[in-house]
N, CA and C atoms as an extended XYZ file, in Angstrom:
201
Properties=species:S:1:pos:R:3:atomname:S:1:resname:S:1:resid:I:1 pbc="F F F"
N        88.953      145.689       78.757 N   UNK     1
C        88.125      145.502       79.927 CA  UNK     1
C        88.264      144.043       80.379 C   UNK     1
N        88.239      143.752       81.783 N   UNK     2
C        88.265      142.367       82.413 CA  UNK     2
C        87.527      141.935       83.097 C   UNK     2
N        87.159      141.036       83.285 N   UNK     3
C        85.908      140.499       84.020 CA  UNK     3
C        86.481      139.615       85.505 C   UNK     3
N        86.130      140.115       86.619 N   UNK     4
C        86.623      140.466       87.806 CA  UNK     4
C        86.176      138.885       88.159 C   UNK     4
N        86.952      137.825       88.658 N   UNK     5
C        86.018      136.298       88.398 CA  UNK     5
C        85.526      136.321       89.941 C   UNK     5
N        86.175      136.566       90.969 N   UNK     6
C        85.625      136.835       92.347 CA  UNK     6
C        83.968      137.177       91.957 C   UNK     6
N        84.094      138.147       91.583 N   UNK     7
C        83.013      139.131       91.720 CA  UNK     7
C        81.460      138.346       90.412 C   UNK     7
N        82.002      137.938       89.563 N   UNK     8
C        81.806      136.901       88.812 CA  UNK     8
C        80.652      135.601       89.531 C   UNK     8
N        82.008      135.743       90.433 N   UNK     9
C        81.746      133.705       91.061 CA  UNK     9
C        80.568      134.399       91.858 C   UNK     9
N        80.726      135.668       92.815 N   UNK    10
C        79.330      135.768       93.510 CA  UNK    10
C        78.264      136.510       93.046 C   UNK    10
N        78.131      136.999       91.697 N   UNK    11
C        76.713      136.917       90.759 CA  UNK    11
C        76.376      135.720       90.435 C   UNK    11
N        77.185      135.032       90.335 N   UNK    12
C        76.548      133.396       89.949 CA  UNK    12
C        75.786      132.554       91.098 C   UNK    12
N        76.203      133.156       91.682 N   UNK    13
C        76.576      132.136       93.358 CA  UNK    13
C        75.108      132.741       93.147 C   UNK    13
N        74.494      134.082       93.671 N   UNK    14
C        73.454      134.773       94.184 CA  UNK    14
C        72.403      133.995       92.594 C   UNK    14
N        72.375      134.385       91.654 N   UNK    15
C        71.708      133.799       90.277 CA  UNK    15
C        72.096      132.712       90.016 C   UNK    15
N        71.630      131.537       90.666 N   UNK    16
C        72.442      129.824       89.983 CA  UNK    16
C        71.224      129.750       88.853 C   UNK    16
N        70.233      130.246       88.618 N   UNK    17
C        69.444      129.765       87.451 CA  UNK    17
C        69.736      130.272       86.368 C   UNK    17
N        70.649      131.406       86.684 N   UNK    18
C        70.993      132.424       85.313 CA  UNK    18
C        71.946      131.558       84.745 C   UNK    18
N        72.143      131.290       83.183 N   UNK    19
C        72.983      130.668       82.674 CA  UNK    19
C        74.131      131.573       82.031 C   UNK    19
N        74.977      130.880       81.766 N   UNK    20
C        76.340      132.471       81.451 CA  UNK    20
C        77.439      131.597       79.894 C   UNK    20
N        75.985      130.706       79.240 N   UNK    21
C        76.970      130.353       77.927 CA  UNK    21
C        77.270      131.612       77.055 C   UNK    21
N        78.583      131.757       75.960 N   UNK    22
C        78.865      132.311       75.542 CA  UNK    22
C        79.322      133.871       76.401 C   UNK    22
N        79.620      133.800       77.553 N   UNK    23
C        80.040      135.115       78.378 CA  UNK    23
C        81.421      134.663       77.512 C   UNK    23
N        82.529      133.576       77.537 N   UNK    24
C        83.904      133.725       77.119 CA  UNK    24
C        83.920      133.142       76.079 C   UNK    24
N        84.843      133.209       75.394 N   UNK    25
C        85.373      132.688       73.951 CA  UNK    25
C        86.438      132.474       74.048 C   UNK    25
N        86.862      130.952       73.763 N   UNK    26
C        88.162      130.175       73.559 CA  UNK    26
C        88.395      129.965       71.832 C   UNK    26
N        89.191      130.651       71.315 N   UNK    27
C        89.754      129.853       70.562 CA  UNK    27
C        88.362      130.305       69.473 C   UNK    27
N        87.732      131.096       69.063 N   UNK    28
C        86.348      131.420       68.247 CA  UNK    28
C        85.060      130.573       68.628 C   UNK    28
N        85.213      130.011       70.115 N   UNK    29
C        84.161      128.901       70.322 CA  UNK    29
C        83.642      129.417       71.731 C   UNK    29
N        82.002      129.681       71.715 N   UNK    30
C        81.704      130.579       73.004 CA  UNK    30
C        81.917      129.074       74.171 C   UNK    30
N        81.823      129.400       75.120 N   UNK    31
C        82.008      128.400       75.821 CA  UNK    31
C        80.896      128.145       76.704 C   UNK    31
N        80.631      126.778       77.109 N   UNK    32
C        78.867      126.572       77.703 CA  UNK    32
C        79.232      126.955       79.033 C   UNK    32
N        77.808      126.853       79.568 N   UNK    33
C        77.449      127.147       81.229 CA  UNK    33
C        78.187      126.251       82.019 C   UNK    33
N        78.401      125.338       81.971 N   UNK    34
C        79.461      124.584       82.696 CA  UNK    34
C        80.411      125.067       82.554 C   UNK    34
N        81.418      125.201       81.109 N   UNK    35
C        82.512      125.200       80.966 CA  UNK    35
C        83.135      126.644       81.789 C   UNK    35
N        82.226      127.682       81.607 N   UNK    36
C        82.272      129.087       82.423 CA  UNK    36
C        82.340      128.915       83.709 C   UNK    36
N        81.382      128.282       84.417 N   UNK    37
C        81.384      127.812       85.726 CA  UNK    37
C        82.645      127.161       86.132 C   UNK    37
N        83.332      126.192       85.626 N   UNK    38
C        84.422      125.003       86.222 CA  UNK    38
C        85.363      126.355       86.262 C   UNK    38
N        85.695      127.371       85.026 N   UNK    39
C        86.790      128.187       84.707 CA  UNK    39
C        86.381      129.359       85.694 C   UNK    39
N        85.433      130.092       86.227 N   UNK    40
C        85.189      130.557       87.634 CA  UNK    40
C        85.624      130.262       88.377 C   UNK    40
N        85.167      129.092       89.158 N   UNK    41
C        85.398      128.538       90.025 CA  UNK    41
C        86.852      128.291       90.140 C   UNK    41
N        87.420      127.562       89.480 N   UNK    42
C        88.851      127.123       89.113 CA  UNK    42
C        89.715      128.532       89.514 C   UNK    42
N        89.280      129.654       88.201 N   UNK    43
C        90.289      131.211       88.783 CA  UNK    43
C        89.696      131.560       90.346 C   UNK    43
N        88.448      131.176       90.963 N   UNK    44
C        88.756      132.143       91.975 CA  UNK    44
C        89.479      131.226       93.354 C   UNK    44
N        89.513      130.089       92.915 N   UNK    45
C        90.539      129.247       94.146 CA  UNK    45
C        91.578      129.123       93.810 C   UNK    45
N        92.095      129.376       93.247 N   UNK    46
C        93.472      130.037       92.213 CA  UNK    46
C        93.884      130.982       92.926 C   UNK    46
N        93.160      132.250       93.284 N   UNK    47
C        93.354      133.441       93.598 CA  UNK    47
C        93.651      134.299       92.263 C   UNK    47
N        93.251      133.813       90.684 N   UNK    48
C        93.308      134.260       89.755 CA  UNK    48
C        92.194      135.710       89.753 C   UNK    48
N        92.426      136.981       89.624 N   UNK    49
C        91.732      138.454       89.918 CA  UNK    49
C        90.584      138.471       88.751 C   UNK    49
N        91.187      137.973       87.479 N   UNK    50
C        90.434      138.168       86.342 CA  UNK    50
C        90.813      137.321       85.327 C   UNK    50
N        90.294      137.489       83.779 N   UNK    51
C        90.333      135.866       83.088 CA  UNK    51
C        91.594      136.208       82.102 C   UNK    51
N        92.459      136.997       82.449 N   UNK    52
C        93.429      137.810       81.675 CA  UNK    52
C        94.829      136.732       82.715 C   UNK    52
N        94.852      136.459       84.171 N   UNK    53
C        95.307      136.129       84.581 CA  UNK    53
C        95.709      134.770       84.580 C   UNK    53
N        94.562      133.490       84.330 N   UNK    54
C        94.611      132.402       83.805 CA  UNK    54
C        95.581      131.872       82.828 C   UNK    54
N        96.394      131.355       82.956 N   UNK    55
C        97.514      130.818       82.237 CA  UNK    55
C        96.891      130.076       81.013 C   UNK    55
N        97.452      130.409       79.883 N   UNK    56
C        96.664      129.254       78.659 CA  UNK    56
C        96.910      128.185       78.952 C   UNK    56
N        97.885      127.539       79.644 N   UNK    57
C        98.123      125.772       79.648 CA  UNK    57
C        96.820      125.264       80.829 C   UNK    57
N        96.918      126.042       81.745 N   UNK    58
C        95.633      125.572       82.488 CA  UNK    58
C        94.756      125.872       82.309 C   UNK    58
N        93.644      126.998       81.339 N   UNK    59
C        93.009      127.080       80.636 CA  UNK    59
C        92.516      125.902       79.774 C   UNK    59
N        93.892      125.322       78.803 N   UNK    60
C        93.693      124.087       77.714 CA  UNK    60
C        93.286      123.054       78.572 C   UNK    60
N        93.857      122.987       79.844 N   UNK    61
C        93.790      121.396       80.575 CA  UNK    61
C        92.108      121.829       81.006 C   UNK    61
N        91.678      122.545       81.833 N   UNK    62
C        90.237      122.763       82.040 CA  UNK    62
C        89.196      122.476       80.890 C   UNK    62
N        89.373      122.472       79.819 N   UNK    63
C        88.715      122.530       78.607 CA  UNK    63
C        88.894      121.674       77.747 C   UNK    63
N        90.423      120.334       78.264 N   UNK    64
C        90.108      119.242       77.732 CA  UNK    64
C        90.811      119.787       76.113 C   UNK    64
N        90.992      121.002       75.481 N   UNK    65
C        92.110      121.199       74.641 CA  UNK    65
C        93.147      120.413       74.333 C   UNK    65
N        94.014      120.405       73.327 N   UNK    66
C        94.746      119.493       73.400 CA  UNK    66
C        95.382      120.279       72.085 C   UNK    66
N        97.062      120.441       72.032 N   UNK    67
C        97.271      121.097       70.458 CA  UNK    67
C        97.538      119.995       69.259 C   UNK    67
């Protein structure tokens, strides 16, 4: 199953008080309300459909990763 980030970005958009830590997991580490938000935002001006689409290298650079 995939999580549609368009569709995503405008439940958030409509709920900005709702917080959405731990919706993804990088790497065994849930990821905070920001970090979800920047990676939203980021796939849907991308034109990225869902979080399956997101490339891991720009994924790592958003998140400050590093190998």
């Amino acid at each position: 199953m995939r999580t549609s980030m368009r569709g995503l970005k405008n439940f958030m958009d409509a709920h900005p008080r709702k917080k959405f830590s731990g919706y993804f997991t990088v790497n065994g580490r849930d990821l905070t309300d920001a970090e979800v938000r920047r990676i939203v935002s980021y796939a849907v001006d991308k034109g990225y459909e869902t979080e399956a689409d997101i490339p891991s290298e720009e994924l790592a650079l958003l998140l400050g990763l590093g190998d």
